[in-house]
Phi, psi and omega in degrees: 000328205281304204280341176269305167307317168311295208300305150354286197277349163254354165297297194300309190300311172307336170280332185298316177296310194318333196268292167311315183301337194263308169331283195301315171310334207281309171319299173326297192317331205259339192316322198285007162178154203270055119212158176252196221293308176301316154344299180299297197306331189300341177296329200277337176297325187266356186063050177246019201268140146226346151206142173237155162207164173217153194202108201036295175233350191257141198242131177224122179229173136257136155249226191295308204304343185113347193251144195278148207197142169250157176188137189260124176278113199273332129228137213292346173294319191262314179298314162315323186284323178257313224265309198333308228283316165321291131009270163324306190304300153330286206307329189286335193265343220037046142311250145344066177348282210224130142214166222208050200251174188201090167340147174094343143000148158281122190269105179295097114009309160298300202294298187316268200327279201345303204278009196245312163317335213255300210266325149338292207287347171300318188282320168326275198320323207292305175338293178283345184286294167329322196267331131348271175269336140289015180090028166133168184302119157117332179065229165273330210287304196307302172323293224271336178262348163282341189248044170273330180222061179255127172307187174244100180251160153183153242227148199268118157323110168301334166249047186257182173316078195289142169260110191248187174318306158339289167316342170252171211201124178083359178224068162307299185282000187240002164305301173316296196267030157282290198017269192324337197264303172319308207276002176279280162314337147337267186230092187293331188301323167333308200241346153319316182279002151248027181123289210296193229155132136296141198291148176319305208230094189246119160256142200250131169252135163176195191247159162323105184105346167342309187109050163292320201279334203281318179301306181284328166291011175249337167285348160274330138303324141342296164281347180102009223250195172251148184220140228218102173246147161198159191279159162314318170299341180293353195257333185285135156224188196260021189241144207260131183124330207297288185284339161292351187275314197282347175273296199313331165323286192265029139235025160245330186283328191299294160334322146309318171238048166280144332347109184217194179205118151267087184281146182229070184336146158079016215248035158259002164302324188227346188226061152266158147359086180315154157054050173229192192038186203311133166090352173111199178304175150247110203288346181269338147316286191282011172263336167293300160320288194288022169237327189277353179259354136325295203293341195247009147289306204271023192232122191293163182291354165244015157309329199092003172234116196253150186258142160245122164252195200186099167192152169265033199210045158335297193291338169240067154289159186298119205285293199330339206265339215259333185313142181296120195113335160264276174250118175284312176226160173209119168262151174277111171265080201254183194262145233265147173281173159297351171276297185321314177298318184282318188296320162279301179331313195280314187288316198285338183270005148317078167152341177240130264241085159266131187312174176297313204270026187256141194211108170300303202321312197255345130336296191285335176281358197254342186242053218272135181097279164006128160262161179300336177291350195264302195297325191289307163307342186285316206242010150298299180305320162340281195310301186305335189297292202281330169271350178309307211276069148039036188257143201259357164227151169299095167253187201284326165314318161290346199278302203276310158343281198268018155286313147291029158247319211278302180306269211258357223007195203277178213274164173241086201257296214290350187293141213245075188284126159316160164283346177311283174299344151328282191290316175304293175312344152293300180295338175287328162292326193260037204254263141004271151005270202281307228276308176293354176268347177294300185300138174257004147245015166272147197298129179273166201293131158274308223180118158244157178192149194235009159279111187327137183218097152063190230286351181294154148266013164166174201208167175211118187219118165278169172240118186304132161285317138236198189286118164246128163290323162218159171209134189325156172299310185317310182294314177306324201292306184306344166301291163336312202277303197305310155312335185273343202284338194289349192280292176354283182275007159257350192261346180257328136325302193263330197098018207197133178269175176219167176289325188326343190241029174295287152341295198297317191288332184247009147297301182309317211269306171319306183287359181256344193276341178285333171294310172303327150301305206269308198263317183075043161264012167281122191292320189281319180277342167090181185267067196248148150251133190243357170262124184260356177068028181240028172262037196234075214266350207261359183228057158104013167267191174249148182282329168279022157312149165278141175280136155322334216202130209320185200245328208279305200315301221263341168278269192355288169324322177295301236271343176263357174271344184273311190300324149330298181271004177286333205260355175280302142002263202310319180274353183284327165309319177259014157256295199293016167263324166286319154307003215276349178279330164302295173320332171274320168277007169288310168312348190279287184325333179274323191273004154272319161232027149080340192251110156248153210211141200303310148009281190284316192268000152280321140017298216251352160275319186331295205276357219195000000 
């Protein structure tokens, strides 16, 4: 280190001279006269010249005012060409006194060079110093364009941490069929001596936070193996060739230490849909594609090197990419059940100190949706929660805290509301509210509140009781009814609507246009999909689709998505009119504490 600072600190001193030494030539160069060559012509254009003489390259003049001015000619020969005839012209006019030249003048040469030599021979040094101090001709610079087109890999430390199945939580079927991969790189003779091949390629399909990635370091931890990870983005680069050189890279390197497992995090980065999006391919993408789908044709299914990928964006992957000899298989990594939910809650709360009065079991039913990246954050913000207030165990009220911080983000306490908007954000939350306790197949009400959360001025929040796979037309329309109500309740309260339900309104307008377009739930259009699910043009469909459907077709669609929110519309008016009393008094309560908890607001029906 003592030694890179000298070499350093002697760079720096050789430029400061190189630097004064090309300064003191330049100064030189000029010393022998104070203006320069345009400077000369502007005098003599202007007739302000009245003797002039010259002695060899140096110019001595006078002008009108008396004062005397020099320039150094860099030859005397350019200077005759333009100026003499001028020069002459003055003198015949008396202008010009006296002048005093001698054809033929000599051009100094050594004083013109000098400074571009002195700056040769400085940048030479500065070079050979650089070169140096990298170790030899070419240095790093060379070494770092030899390793340009190298993969990035990175590599599980051997003295880290291993992660096996034990360690996922919530993906029971899809562990089982990793198994196989395992017990494979494990004992390949097992399943050689009948025949059979491990699929080349297995892709983890699944939404963000799933555990995919997490799922493949554990099939590598399991096996025992070398595991090779690197992201998709890693392979595009703007300079061309680049990412097809880092794949053959990291199936040789893969090939060297097989038994191996290569995750490719991420690979809807390099292996979308050839010849899509804006503007057509991309060639240095798809060229990258067409090495990877080279490499992983070209290594048998018992090498010992199984490929894993990761992404959340199937459909527009590469078909080519997807063929039985690649990706063989795709497991589904989906969002976790309520067994799946307790069970990461349980792997994530090791280590951190939970009250008598934390019951996971009704955690994992409050979080329905929740990905293991949601739990694992649920219950971090807890710990952080739990050291603000200065408490030494995680209880359940922080637990409930940061579930709704993990939903809605955090509260906006210091923020400064008129009362205006106060009393609309009460009745538009209890608006909400009343209209979901009105439904019989809707999640019932956690927590109204009119205190700002992230971009909302107040929010009403339910909780799923349990988990659903699909859902009904009736649960959507009332999903719809529901979103209406705060618009409801400000046009039958105040007299008057806001921007406040804007968010609510193009919620309502998606879920009825999916029934309709998506779902076929529509009585008049029949069990037709008018969506084809290609309208996503900019990350890999094509932009020149045809709409499926008629022009007749597509009113037709408008005129049942509007009647779908006319009728959602009418009943939310007619609950909260059979209601009305709740409703003021829910609104009243919030705007005296900002908070109401599913408790209190049952109540104000009991009680009423």
């Amino acid at each position: 280190m003592t030694e890179r600072r000298r070499t350093r600190s002697l760079l720096l001193i050789l430029i400061l001279v190189a630097a004064v030494l090309i300064s003191y030539a330049m100064s030189n160069a000029r010393r022998a006269g104070d203006v320069s060559y345009s400077q000369l012509r502007q005098y003599l254009t202007e007739e302000q010249v009245t003797t002039l003489s010259i002695h060899d390259t140096r110019l001595t003049g006078k002008l009108r005012d008396g004062s005397m001015f020099t320039c150094q000619l860099y030859s005397f020969d350019t200077f005759y060409s333009d100026f003499n005839d001028l020069v002459v012209e003055q003198a015949d006019k008396g202008i010009i006194e006296s002048y005093d030249y001698q054809p033929g003048s000599s051009t100094n040469w050594l004083q013109l060079l000098l400074p571009y030599v002195l700056a040769f021979f400085a940048f030479i040094l500065l070079m050979n110093i650089m070169t140096r101090m990298n170790g030899g001709p070419g240095g790093a610079v060379n070494d770092k364009m030899a390793r340009f087109g190298e993969a990035r890999i990175q590599d599980i430390p051997s003295d880290g941490k291993k992660v096996t199945f034990k360690d996922v939580a919530g993906a029971e079927e899809e562990k089982e069929e990793l198994e196989e991969i395992v017990q494979f790189l494990r004992d390949p003779d097992r399943y050689t001596q009948l025949g059979a091949h491990i699929p080349k390629g297995v892709l983890l399909v699944g939404p963000p936070g799933t555990g995919k990635t997490l799922l493949a370091k554990a099939v590598a931890g399991e096996a025992d193996v070398a595991f090779l990870s690197i992201s998709g983005s890693d392979f595009v680069e703007m300079y061309v060739g680049v990412g097809a050189s880092r794949v053959r890279d990291l199936f040789e390197q893969a090939k060297k230490q097989s038994p191996a497992i290569v995750f490719i995090d991420e690979i809807d980065a390099v292996g979308r849909q050839r010849g899509s999006g804006l503007g057509g391919g991309h060639d240095e993408r798809e060229q990258t594609l067409n090495q990877l789908l080279v490499e992983m044709d070209g290594f048998a299914a018992n090498e010992g090197v199984v490929v894993l990928a990761a992404t959340n964006r199937v459909d527009i992957l590469d078909p080519a990419l997807l063929r039985p000899g690649r990706f063989d298989r795709q497991v589904f990594v989906g969002l976790p059940d309520i067994k799946g939910r307790q069970d990461i809650l349980t792997i994530h709360a090791k280590g951190k100190p939970l009250a008598e009065d934390v019951d996971l079991a009704k955690v994992a039913r409050a979080t329905a949706g929740f990905t293991g990246a949601d739990l694992e954050n649920l219950l971090n913000e807890a710990a952080l929660l739990t050291g603000r207030r200065g408490q030494k165990f995680i209880t359940e009220d922080a637990i409930q805290q940061s579930v709704i911080k993990v939903i809605a983000g955090p509260e906006k306490h210091s923020r400064v509301i008129p009362e205006q908007e106060r009393r609309l954000t009460a009745y538009h939350e209890a608006g909400h509210a009343v209209v979901i306790h009105a439904l019989p197949n809707h999640d019932p009400v956690h927590q109204i509140t009119i205190v700002p959360r992230g971009q909302s001025g107040g929010m009403t929040i339910f909780l799923p009781e349990e988990d659903r796979s699909y859902r009904s037309r009736s649960f959507m329309t009332e999903q719809i009814v529901s979103l209406l109500g705060g618009r409801a309740a400000e046009e039958m309260m105040l007299g008057d609507i806001s921007t406040g339900a804007s968010s609510d309104i193009q919620r309502a307008t998606a879920i009825a246009r999916k029934m309709v377009g998506t779902y076929g739930m529509s009585e008049k259009l029949g069990n037709v999909a008018f969506d084809t699910g290609s309208d996503e043009v900019f990350i890999g469909k094509s932009m020149g689709h045809a709409r499926p459907y008629s022009e007749r077709t597509a009113a037709e669609m408008d005129t049942e998505i509007r009647a779908i929110i006319d009728s959602a519309y009418d009943r939310c008016r007619t609950i909260l009119a059979e209601s009305k009393p709740q409703l003021e008094a829910v609104a009243a309560y919030l705007l005296e504490h900002e908070t109401m908890d599913a408790e209190t607001f049952e109540r104000c029906f009991d009680q009423i």
